[in-house]
NUROVO-644571 format. One record per residue: residue number from 0; residue in three letters; z, x, y of N, C-alpha, C, CB in turn. Coordinates in nm, 3 decimals. Glycine has a CB too. Layout:
BEGIN
site seq NUM, type ALA, nup Z, neast X, nnorth Y, caup Z, caeast X, canorth Y, cup Z, ceast X, cnorth Y, cbup Z, cbeast X, cbnorth Y
...
***
This chain:
BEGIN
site seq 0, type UNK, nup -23.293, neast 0.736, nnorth 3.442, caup -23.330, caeast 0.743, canorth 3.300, cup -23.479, ceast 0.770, cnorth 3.285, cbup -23.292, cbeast 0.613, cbnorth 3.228
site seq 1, type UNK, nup -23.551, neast 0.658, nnorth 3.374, caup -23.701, caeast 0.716, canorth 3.348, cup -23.725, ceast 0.885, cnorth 3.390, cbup -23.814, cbeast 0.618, cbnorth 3.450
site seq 2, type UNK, nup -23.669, neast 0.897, nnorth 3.503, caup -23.719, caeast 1.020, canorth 3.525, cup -23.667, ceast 1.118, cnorth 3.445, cbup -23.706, cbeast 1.054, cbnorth 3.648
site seq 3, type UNK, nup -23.566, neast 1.097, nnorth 3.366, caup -23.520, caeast 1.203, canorth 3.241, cup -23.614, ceast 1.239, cnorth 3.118, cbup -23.394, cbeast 1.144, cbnorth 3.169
site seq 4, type UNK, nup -23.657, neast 1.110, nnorth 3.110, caup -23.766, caeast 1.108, canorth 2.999, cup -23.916, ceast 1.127, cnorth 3.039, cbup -23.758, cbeast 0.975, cbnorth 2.928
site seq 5, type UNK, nup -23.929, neast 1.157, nnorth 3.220, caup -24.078, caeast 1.183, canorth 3.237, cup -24.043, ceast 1.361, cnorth 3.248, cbup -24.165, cbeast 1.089, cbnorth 3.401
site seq 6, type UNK, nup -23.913, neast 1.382, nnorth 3.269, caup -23.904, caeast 1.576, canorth 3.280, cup -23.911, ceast 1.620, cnorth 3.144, cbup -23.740, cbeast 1.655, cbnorth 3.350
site seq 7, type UNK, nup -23.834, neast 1.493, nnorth 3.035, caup -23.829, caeast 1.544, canorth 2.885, cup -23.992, ceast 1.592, cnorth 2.842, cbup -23.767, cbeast 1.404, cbnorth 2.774
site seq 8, type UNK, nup -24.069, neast 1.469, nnorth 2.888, caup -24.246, caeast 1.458, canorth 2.855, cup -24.302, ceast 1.569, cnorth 2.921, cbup -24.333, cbeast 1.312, cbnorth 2.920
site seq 9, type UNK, nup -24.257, neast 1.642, nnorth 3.013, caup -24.315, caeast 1.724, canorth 3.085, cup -24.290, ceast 1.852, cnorth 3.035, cbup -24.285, cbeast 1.707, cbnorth 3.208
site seq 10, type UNK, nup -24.138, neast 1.860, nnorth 2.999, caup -24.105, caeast 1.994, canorth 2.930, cup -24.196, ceast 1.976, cnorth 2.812, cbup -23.937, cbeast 2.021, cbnorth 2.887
site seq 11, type UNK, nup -24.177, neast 1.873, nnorth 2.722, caup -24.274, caeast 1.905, canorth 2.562, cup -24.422, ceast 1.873, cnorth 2.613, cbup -24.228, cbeast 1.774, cbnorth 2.397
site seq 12, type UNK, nup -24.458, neast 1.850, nnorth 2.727, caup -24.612, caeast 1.905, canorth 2.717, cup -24.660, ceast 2.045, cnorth 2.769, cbup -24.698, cbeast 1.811, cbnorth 2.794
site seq 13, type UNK, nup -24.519, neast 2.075, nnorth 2.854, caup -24.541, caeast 2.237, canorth 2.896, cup -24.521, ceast 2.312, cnorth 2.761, cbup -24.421, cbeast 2.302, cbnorth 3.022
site seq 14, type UNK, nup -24.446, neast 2.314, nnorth 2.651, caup -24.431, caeast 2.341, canorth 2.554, cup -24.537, ceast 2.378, cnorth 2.490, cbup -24.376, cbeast 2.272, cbnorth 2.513
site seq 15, type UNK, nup -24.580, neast 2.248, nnorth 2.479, caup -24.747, caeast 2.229, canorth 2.395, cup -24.832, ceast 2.323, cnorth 2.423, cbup -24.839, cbeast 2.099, cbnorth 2.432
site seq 16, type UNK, nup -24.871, neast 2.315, nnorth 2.566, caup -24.928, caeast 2.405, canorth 2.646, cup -24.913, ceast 2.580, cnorth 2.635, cbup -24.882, cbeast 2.358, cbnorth 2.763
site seq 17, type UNK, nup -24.747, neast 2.600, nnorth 2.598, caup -24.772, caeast 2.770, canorth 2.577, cup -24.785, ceast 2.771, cnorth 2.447, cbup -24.650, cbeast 2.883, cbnorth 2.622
site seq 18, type UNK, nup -24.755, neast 2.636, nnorth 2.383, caup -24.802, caeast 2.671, canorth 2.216, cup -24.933, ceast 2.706, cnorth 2.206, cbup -24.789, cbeast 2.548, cbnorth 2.109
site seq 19, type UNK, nup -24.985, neast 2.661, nnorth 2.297, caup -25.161, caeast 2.628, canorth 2.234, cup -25.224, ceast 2.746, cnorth 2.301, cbup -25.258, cbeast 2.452, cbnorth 2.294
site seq 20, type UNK, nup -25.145, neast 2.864, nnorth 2.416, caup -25.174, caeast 2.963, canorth 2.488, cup -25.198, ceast 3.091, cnorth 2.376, cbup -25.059, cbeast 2.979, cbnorth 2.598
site seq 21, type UNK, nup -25.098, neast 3.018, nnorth 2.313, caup -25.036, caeast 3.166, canorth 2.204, cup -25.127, ceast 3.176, cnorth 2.120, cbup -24.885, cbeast 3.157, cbnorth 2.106
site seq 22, type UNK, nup -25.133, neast 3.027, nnorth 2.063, caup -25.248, caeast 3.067, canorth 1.935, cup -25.351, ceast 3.108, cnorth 1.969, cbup -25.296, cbeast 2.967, cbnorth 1.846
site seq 23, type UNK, nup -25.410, neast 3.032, nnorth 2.095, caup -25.542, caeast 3.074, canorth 2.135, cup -25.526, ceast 3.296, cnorth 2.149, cbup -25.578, cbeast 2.963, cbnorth 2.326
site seq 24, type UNK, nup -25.436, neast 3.310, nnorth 2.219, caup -25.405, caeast 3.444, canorth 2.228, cup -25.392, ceast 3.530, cnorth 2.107, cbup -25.295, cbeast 3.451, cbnorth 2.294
site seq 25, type UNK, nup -25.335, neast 3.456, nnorth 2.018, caup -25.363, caeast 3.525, canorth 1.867, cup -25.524, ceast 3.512, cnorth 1.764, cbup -25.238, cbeast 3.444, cbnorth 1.769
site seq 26, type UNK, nup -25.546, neast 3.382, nnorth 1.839, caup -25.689, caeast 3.346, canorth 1.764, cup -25.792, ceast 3.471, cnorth 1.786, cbup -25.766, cbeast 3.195, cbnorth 1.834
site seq 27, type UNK, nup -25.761, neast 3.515, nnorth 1.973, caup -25.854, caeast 3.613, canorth 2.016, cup -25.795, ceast 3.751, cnorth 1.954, cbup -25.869, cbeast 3.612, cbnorth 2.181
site seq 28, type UNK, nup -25.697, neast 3.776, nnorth 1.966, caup -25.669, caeast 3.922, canorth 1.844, cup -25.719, ceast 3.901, cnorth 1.710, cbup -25.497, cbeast 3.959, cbnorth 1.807
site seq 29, type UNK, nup -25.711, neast 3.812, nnorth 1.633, caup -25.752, caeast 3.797, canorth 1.514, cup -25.881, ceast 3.847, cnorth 1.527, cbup -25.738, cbeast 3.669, cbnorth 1.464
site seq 30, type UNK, nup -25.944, neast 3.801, nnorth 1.606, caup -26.102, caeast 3.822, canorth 1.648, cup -26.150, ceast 3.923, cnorth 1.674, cbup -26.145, cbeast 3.767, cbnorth 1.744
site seq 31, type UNK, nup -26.068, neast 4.013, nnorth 1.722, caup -26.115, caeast 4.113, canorth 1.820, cup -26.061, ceast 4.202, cnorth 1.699, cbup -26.051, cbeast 4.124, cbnorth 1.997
site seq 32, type UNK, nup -25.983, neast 4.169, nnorth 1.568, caup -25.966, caeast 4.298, canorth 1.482, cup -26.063, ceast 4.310, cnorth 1.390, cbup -25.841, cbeast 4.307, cbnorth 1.410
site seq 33, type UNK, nup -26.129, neast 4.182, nnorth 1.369, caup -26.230, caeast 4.130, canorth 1.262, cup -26.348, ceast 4.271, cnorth 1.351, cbup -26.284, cbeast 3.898, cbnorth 1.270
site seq 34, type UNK, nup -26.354, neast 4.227, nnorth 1.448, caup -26.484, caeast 4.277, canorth 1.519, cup -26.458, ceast 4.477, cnorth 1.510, cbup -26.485, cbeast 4.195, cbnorth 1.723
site seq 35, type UNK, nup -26.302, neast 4.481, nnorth 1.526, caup -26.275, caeast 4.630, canorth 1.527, cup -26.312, ceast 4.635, cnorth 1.395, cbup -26.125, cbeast 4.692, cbnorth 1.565
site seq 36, type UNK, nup -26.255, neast 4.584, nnorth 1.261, caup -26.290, caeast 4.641, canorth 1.125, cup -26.444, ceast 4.674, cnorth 1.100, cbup -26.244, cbeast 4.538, cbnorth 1.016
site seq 37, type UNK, nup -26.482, neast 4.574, nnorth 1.138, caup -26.646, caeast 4.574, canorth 1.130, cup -26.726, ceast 4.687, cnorth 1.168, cbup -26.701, cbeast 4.473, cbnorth 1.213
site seq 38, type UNK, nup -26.652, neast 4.722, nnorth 1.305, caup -26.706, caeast 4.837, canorth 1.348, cup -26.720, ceast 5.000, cnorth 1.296, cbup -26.654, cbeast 4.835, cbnorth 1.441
site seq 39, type UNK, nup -26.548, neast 4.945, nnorth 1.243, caup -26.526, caeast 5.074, canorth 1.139, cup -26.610, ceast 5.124, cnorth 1.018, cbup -26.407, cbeast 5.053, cbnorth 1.075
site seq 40, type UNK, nup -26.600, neast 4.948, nnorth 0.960, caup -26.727, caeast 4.985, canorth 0.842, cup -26.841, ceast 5.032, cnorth 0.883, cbup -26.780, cbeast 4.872, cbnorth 0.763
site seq 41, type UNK, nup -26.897, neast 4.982, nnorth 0.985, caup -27.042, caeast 5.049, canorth 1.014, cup -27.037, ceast 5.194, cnorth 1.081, cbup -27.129, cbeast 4.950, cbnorth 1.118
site seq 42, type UNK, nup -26.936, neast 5.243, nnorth 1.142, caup -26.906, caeast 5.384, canorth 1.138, cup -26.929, ceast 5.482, cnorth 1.030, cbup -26.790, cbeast 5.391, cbnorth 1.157
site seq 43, type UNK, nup -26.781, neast 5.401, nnorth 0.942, caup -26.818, caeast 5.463, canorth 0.796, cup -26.933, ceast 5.473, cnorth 0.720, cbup -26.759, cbeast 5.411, cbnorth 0.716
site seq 44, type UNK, nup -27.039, neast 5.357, nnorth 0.741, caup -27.132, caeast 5.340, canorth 0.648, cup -27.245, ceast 5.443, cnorth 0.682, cbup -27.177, cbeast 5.195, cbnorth 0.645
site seq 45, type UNK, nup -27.231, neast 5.472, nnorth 0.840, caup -27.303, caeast 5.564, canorth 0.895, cup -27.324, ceast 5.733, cnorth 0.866, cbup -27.263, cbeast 5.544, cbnorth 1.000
site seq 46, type UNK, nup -27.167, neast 5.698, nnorth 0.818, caup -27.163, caeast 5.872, canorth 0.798, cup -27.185, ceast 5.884, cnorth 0.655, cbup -27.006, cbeast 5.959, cbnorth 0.842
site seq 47, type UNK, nup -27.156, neast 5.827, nnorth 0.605, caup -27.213, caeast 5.829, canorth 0.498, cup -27.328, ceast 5.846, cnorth 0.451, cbup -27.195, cbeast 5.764, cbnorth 0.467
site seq 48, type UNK, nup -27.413, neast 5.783, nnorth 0.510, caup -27.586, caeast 5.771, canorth 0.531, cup -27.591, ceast 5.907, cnorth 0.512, cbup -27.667, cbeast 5.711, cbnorth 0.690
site seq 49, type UNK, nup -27.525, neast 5.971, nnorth 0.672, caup -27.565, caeast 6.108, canorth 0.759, cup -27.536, ceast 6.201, cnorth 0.621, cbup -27.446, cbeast 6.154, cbnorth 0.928
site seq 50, type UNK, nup -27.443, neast 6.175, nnorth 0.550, caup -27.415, caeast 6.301, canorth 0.470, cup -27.473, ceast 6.297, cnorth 0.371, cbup -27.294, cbeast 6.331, cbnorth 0.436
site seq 51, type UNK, nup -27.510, neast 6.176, nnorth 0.302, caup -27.629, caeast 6.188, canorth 0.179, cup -27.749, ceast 6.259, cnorth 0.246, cbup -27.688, cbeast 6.025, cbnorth 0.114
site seq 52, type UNK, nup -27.751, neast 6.210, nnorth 0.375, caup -27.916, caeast 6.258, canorth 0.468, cup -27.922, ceast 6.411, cnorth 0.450, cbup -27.918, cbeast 6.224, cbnorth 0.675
site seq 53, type UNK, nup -27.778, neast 6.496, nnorth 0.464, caup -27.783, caeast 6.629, canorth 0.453, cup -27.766, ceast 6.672, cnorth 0.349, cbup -27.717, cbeast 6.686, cbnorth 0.516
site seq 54, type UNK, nup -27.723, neast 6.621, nnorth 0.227, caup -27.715, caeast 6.653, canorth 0.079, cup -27.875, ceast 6.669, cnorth 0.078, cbup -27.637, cbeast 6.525, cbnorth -0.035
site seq 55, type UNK, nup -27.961, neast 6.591, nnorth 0.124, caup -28.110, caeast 6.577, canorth 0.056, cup -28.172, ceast 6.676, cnorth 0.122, cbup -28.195, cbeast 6.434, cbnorth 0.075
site seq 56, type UNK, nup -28.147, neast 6.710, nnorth 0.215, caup -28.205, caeast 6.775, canorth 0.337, cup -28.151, ceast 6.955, cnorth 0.271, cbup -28.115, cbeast 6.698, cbnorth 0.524
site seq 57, type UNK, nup -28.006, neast 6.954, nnorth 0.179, caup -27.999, caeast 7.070, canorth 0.144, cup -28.057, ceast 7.097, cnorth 0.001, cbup -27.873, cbeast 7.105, cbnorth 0.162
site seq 58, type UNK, nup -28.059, neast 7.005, nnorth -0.044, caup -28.142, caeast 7.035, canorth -0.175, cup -28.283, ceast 7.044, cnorth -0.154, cbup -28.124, cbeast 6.930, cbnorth -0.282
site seq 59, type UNK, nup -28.354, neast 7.012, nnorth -0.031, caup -28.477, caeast 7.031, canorth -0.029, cup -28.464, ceast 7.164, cnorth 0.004, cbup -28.556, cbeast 6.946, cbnorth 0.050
site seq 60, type UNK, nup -28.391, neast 7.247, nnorth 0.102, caup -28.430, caeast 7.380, canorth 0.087, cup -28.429, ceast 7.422, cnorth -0.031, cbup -28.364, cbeast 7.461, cbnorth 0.152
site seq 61, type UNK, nup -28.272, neast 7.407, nnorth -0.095, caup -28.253, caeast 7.470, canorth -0.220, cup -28.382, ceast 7.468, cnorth -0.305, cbup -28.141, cbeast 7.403, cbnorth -0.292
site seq 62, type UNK, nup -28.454, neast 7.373, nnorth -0.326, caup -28.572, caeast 7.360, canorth -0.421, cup -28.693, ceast 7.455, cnorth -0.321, cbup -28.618, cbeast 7.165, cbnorth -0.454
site seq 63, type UNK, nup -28.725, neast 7.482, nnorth -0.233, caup -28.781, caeast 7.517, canorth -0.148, cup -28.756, ceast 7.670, cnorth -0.178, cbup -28.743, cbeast 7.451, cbnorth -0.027
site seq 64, type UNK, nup -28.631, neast 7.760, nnorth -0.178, caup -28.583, caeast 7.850, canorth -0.150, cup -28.625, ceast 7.919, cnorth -0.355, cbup -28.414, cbeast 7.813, cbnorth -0.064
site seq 65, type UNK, nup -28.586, neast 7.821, nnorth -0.410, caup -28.611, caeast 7.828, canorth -0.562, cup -28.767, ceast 7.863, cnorth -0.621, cbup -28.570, cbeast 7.682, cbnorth -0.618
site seq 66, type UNK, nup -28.824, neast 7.783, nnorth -0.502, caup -28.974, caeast 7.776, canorth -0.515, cup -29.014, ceast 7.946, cnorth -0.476, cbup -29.048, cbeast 7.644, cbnorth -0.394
site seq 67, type UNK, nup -28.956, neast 8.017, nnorth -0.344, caup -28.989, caeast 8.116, canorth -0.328, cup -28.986, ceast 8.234, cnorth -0.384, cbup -28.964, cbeast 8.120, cbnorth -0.264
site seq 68, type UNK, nup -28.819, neast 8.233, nnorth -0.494, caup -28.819, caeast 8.313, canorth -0.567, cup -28.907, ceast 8.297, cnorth -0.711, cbup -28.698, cbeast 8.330, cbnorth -0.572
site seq 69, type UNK, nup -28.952, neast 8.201, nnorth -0.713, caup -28.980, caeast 8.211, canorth -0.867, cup -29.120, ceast 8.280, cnorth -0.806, cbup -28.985, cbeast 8.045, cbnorth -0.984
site seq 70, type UNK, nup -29.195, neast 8.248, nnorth -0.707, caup -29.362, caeast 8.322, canorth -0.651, cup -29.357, ceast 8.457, cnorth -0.648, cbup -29.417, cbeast 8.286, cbnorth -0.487
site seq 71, type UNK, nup -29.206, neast 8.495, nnorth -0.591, caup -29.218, caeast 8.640, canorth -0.596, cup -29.165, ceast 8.693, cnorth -0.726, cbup -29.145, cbeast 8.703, cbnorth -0.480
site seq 72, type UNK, nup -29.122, neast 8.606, nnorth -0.790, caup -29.088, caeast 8.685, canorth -0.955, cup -29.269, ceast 8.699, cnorth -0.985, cbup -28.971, cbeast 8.541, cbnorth -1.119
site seq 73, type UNK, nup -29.333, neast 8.598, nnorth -1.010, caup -29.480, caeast 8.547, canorth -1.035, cup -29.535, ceast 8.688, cnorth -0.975, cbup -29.537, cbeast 8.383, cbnorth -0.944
site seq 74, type UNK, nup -29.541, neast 8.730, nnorth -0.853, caup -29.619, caeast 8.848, canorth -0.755, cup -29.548, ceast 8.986, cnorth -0.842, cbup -29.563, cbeast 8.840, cbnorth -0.540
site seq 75, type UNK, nup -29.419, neast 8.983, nnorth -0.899, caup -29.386, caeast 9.102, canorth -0.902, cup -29.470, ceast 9.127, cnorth -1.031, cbup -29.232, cbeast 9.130, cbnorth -0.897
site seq 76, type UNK, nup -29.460, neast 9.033, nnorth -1.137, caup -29.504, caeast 9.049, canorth -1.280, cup -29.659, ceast 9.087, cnorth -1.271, cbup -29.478, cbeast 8.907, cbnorth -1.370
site seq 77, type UNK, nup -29.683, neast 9.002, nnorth -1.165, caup -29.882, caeast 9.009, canorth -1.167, cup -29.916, ceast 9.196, cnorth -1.117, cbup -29.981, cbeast 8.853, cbnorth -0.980
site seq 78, type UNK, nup -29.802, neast 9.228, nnorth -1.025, caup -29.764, caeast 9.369, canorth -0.968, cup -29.804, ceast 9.494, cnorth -1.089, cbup -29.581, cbeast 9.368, cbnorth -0.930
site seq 79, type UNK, nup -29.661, neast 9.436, nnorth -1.140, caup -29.633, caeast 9.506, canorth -1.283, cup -29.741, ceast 9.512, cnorth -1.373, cbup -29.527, cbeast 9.437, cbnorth -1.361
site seq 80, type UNK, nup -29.833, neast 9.432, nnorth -1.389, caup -29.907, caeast 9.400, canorth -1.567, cup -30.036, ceast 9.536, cnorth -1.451, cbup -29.999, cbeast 9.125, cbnorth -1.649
site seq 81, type UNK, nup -30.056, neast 9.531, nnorth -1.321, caup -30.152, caeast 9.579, canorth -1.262, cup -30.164, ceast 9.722, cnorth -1.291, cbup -30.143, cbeast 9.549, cbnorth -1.137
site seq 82, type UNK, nup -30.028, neast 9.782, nnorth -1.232, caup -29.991, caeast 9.913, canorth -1.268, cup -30.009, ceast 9.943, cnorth -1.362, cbup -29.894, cbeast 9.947, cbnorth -1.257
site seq 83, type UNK, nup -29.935, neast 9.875, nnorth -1.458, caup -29.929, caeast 9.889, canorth -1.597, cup -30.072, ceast 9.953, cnorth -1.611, cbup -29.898, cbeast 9.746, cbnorth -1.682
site seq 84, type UNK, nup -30.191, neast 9.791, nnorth -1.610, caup -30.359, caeast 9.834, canorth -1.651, cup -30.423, ceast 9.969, cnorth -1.571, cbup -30.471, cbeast 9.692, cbnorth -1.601
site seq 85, type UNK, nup -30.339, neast 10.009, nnorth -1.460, caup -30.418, caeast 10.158, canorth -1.369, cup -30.367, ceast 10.261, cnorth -1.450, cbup -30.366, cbeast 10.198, cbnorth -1.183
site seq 86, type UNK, nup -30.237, neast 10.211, nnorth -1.531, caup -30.179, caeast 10.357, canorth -1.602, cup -30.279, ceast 10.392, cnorth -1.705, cbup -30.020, cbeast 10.346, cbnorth -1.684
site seq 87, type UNK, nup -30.279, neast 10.292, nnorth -1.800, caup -30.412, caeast 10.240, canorth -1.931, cup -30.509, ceast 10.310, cnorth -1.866, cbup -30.468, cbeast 10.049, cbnorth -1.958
site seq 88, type UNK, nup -30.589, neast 10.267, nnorth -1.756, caup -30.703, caeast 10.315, canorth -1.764, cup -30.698, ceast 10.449, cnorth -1.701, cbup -30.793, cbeast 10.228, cbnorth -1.712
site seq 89, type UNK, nup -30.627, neast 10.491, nnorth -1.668, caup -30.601, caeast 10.674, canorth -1.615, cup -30.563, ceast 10.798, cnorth -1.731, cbup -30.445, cbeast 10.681, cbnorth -1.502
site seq 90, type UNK, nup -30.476, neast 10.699, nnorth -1.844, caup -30.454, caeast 10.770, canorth -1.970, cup -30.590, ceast 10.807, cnorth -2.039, cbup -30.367, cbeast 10.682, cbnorth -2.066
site seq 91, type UNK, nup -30.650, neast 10.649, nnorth -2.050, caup -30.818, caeast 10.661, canorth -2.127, cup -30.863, ceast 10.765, cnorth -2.030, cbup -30.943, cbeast 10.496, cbnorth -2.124
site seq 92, type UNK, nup -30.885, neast 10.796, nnorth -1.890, caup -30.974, caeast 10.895, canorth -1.835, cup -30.938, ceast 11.017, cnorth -1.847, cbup -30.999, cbeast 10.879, cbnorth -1.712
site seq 93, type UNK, nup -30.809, neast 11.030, nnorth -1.884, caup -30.740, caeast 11.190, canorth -1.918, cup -30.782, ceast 11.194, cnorth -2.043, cbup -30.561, cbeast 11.221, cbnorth -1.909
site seq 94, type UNK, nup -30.831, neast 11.103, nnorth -2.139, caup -30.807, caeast 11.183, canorth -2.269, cup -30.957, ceast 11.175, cnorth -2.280, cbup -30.700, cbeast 11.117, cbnorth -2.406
site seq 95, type UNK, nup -31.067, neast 11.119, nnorth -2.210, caup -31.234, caeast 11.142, canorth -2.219, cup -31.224, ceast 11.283, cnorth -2.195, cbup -31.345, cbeast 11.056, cbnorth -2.098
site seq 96, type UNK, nup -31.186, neast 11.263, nnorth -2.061, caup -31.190, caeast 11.409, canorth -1.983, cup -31.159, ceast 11.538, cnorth -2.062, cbup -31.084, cbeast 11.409, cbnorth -1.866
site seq 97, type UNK, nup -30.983, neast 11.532, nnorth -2.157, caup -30.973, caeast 11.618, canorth -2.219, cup -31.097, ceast 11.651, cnorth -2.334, cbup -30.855, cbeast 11.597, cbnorth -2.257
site seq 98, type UNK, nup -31.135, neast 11.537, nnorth -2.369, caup -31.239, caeast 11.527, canorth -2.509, cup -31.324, ceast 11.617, cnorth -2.532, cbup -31.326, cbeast 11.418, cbnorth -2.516
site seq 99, type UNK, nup -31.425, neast 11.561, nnorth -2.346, caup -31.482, caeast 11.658, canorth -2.299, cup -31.487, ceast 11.804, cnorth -2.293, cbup -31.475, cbeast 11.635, cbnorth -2.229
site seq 100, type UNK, nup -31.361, neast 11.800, nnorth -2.181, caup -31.311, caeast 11.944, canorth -2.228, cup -31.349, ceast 12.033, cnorth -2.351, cbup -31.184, cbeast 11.933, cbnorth -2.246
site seq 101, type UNK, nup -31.287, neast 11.975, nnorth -2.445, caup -31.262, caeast 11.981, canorth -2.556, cup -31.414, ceast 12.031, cnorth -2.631, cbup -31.197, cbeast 11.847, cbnorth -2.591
site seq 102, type UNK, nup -31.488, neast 11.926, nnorth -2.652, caup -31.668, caeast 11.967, canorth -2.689, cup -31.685, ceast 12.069, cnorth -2.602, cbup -31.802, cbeast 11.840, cbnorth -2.652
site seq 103, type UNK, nup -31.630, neast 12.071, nnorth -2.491, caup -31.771, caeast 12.195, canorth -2.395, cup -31.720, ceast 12.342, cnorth -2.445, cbup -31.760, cbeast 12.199, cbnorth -2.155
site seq 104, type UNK, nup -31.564, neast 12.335, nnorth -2.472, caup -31.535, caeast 12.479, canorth -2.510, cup -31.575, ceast 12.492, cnorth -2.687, cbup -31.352, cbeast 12.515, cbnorth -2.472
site seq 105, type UNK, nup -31.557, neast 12.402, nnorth -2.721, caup -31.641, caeast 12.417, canorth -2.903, cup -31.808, ceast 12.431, cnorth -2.853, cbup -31.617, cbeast 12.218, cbnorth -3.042
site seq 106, type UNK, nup -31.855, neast 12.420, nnorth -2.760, caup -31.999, caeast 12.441, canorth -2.756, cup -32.019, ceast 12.568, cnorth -2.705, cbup -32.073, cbeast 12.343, cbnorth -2.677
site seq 107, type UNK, nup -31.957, neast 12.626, nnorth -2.623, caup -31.925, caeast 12.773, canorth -2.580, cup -31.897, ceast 12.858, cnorth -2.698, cbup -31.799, cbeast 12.780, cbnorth -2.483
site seq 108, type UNK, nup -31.798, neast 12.806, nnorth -2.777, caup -31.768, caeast 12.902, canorth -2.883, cup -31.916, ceast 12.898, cnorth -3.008, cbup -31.601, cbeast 12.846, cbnorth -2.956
site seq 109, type UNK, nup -31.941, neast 12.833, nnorth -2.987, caup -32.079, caeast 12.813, canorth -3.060, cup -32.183, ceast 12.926, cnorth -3.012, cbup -32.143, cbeast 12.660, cbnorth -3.023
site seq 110, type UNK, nup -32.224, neast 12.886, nnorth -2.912, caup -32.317, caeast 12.997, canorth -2.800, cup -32.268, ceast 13.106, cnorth -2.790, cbup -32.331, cbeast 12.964, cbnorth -2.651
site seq 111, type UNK, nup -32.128, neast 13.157, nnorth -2.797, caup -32.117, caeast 13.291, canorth -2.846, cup -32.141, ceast 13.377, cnorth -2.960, cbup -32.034, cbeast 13.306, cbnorth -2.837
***
């Protein structure tokens, strides 16, 4: 009889024993998913970073690239108003010139 009840004590402490194997074995998965999620988030949080980092990184060209065209709109106009003033002042020298012209043959016809 005793020894029935020291194999009974032995089975429910071997019992105990894979009870307390398991949880511990689940305690460490629990653990080890906490630690996987975590990781994930900081993955995620990473790329995230990275892709705002290249949103900024493309709008700085864009503003950059914006900047260049508006200098050469700026160069073409300053271009333009230039020409423009060489035309002005080449018209005024054609029409002195003709003016000229103009008096020296009324002064000829005079002297004749």
């Amino acid at each position: 009889y005793r020894q029935s009840e020291a194999a009974k004590e032995q089975k429910k402490a071997y019992r105990q024993s894979e009870a307390a194997k398991e949880q511990k074995k689940a305690y460490r998965q629990s653990e080890a998913a906490k630690e996987h999620k975590k990781a994930y988030k900081q993955t995620e949080a990473a790329k995230e970073k990275k892709k705002a980092y290249r949103q900024t990184e493309a709008a700085k060209e864009q503003k950059k690239a914006y900047k260049k065209t508006e200098a050469a709109k700026e160069a073409k106009k300053a271009w333009r108003q230039s020409e423009a003033g060489k035309e002005a002042k080449r018209r005024e020298h054609q029409k002195r010139k003709a003016a000229r012209a103009e008096k020296q043959t009324k002064i000829q016809k005079t002297e004749e």
